[in-house]
C-alpha positions as CSV (number, residue, x, y, z in Angstrom):
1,X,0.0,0.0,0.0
2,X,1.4,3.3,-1.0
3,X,0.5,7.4,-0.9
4,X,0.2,9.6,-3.4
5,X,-0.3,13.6,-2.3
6,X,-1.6,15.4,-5.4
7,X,-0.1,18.5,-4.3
8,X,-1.9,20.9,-7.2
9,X,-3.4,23.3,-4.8
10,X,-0.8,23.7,-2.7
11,X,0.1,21.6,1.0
12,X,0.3,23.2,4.8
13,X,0.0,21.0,7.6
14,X,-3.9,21.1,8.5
15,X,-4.6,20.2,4.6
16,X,-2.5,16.8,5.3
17,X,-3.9,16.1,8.7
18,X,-7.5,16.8,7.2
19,X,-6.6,14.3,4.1
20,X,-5.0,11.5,6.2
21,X,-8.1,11.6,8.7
22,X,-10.6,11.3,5.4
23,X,-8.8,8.1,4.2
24,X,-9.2,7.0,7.8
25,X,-6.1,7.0,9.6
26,X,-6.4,6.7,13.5
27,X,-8.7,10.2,14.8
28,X,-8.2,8.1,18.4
29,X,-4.1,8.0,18.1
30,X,-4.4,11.7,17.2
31,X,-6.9,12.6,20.2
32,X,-4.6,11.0,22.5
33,X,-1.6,12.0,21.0
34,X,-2.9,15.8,21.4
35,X,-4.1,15.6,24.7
36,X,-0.8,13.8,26.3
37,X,0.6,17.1,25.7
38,X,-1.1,18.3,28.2
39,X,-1.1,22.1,26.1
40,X,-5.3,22.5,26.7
41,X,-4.7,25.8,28.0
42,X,-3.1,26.6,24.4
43,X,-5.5,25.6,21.8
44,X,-8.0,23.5,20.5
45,X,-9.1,22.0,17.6
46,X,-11.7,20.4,15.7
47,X,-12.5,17.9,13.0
48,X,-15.3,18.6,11.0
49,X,-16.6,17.8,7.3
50,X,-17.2,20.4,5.2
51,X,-17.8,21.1,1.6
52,X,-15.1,22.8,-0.9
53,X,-16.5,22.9,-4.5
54,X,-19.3,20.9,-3.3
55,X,-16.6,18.1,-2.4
56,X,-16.8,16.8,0.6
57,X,-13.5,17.0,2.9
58,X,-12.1,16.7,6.4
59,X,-11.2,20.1,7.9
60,X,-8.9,20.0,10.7
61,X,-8.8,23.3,12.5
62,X,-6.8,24.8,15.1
63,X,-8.1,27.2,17.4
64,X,-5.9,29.5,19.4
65,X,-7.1,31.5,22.5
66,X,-8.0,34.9,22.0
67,X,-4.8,36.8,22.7
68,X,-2.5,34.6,20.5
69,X,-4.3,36.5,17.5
70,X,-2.8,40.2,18.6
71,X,0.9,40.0,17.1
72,X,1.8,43.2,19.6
73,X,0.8,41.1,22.5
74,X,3.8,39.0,22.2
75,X,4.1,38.2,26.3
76,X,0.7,35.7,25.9
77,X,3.4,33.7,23.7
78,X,5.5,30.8,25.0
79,X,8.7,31.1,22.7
80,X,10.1,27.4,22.2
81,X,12.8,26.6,20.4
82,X,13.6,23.5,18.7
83,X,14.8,21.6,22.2
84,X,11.7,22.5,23.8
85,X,8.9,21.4,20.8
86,X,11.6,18.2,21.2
87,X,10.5,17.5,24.8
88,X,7.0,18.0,23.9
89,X,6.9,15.6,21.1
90,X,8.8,13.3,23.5
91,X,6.3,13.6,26.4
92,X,3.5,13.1,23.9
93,X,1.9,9.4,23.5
94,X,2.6,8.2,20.1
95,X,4.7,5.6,19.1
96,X,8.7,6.1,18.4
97,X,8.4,6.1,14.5
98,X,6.1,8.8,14.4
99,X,8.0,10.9,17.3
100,X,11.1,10.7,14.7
101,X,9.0,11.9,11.9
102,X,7.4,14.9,13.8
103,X,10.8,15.6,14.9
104,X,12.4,15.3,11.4
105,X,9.5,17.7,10.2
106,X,10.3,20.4,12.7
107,X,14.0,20.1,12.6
108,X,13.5,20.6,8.7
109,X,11.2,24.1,9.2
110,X,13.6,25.2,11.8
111,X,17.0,24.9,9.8
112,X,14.8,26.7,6.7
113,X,14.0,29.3,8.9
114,X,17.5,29.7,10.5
115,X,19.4,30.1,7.2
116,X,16.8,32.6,5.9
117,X,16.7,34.9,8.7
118,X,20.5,34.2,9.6
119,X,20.3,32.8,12.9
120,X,21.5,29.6,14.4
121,X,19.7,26.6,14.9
122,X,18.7,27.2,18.7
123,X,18.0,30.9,18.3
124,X,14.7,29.7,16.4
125,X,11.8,30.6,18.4
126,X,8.7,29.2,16.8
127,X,6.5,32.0,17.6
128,X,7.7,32.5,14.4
129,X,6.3,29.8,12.5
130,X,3.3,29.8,14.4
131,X,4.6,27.7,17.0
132,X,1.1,26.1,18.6
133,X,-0.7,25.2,15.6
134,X,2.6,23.8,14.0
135,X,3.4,21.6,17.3
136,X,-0.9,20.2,16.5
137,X,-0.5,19.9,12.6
138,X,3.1,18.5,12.7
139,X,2.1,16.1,15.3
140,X,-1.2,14.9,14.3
141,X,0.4,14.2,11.2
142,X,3.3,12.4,12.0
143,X,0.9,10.3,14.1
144,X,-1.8,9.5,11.2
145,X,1.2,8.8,8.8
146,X,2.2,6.1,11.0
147,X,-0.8,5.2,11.6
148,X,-1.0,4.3,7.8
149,X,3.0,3.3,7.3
150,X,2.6,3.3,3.5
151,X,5.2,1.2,1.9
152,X,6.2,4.0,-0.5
153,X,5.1,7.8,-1.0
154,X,4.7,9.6,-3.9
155,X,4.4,13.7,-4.5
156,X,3.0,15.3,-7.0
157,X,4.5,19.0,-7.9
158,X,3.7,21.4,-5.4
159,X,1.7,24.3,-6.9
160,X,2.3,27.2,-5.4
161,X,1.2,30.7,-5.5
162,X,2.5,34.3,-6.1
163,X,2.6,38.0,-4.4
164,X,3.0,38.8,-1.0
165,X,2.0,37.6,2.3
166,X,1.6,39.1,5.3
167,X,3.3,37.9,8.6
168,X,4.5,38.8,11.8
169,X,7.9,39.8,10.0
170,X,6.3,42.0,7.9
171,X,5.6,41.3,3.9
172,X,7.1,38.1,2.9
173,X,7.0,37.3,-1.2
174,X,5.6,34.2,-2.3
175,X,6.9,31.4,-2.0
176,X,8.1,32.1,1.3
177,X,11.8,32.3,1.7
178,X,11.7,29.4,4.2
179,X,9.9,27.6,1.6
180,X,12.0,28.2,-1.4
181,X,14.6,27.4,1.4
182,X,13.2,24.0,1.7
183,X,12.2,23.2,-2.1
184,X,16.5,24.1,-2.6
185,X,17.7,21.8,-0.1
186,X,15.2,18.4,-0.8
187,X,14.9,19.2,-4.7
188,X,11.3,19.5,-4.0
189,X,9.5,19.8,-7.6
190,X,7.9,23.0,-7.6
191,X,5.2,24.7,-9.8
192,X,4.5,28.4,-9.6
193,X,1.0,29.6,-10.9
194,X,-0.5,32.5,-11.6
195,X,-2.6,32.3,-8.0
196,X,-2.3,35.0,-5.4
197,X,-1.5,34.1,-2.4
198,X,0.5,31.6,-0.6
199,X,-0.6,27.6,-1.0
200,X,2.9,25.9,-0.1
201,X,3.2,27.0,3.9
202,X,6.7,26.3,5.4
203,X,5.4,22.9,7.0
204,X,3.1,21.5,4.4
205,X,6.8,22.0,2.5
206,X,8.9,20.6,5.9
207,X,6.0,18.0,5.3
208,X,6.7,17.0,1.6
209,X,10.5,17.0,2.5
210,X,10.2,14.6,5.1
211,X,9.0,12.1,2.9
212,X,9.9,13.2,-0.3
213,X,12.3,10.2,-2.4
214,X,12.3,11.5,-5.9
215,X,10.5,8.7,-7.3
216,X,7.7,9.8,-9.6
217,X,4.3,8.0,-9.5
218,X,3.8,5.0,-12.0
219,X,2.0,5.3,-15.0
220,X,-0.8,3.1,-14.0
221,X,-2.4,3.5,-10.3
222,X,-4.8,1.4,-8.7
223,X,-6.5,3.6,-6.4
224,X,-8.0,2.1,-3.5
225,X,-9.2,5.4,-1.2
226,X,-9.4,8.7,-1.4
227,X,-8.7,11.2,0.9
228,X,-9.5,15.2,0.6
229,X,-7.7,17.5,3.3
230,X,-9.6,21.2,3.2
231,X,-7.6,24.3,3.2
232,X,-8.3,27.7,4.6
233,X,-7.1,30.1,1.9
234,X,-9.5,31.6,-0.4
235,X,-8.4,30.8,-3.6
236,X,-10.0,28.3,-6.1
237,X,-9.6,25.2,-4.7
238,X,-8.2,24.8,-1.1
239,X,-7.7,21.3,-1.2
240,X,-5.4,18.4,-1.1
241,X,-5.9,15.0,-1.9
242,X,-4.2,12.2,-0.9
243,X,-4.6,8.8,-2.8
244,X,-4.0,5.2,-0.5
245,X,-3.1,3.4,-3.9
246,X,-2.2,-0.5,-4.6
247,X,0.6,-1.1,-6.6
248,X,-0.8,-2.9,-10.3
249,X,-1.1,-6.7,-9.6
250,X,-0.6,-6.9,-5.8
């Protein structure tokens, strides 16, 4: 059994958590996993369905408290760096494979984020990359991948958009420089279309990295589930799909 993430509007980290829940990887591994981190107090989140395109998809949403949304309120922010969203992910109850993998994803956003803003490794706060709802999406989806172990995964491009977007370190152009950073370093196939806005975010790329091998999808698929992760950008089509697919004669 394989996975194939047709990546042609874009991948962030909810998208893939809300695709891997639709093709029915564990919601109980990722409600335990979420609350063993005993981080209540800093968000919540919910799982709903909800239509795109009259589609029907899996939204997984974060939901911060009220005075995580003001970027001039910084004090209501915990800054963790890299060794501190470690001890979390080790504290949390998931199994070893997928505590690698969440770690592998965030080590991969944090070294982007260091070369492009010229800091070292440690002096990464991830305030900066949205630290709560990366520490939920990275972690619910290193658990549902697991969950799954596909023998084999496959990417498709990664579409991505154009412009500007705004952030707390001001305008950043599209794709994001951690992004781009990540595409350089993993030789991540990238497509840039005329869409405004970002679709690639810095973990659906850390995402796409983590699992990324190169090897391009056969020419004949036998698809065996689908799954449809819903995004929160406006743009035409907010979501990614992920394919459980059996290889031809197995």
């Amino acid at each position: 059994m394989d996975l194939y993430f047709e990546c042609k509007s874009g991948i962030s980290g909810d998208m893939s958590v809300g695709a891997l829940l639709d093709l029915g990887a564990s919601r109980e591994k990722l409600v335990r996993a979420l609350n063993s981190m005993k981080l209540e107090n800093e968000f919540k989140y919910e799982i709903t369905k909800k239509p795109i395109n009259s589609i029907m998809t899996t939204d997984f949403n974060v939901i911060l408290p009220p005075e995580h949304h003001h970027h001039g309120e910084c004090h209501h922010h915990i800054h963790r760096n890299l060794h501190d969203v470690n001890n979390i992910i080790e504290t949390a109850d998931m199994s070893d494979s997928a505590k690698e993998l969440a770690k592998k994803i965030f080590e991969i956003v944090a070294m982007a984020e260091a070369e492009v803003h010229g800091k070292e490794l440690d002096e990464i706060h991830f305030h900066e990359v949205g630290a709560i709802d990366s520490i939920a999406d990275i972690v619910s989806f290193a658990v549902l991948y697991d969950d799954l172990s596909p023998d084999k995964v496959y990417f498709s491009t990664l579409t991505e958009g154009q412009g500007y977007v705004e952030c707390a370190h001001g305008r950043l152009p599209v794709p994001a420089p951690a992004v781009c950073k990540i595409a350089e370093k993993y030789k991540l196939p990238i497509r840039i279309s005329d869409n405004d806005g970002e679709m690639v975010t810095p973990t659906g790329a850390a995402i796409a990295a983590s699992l990324y091998t190169g090897e391009k999808l056969p020419d004949e698929i036998i698809i065996s589930k689908m799954g449809y992760g819903a995004g929160k950008r406006a743009y035409a089509s907010p979501i990614l799909r992920v394919m459980l697919i059996d290889r031809k004669g197995e």
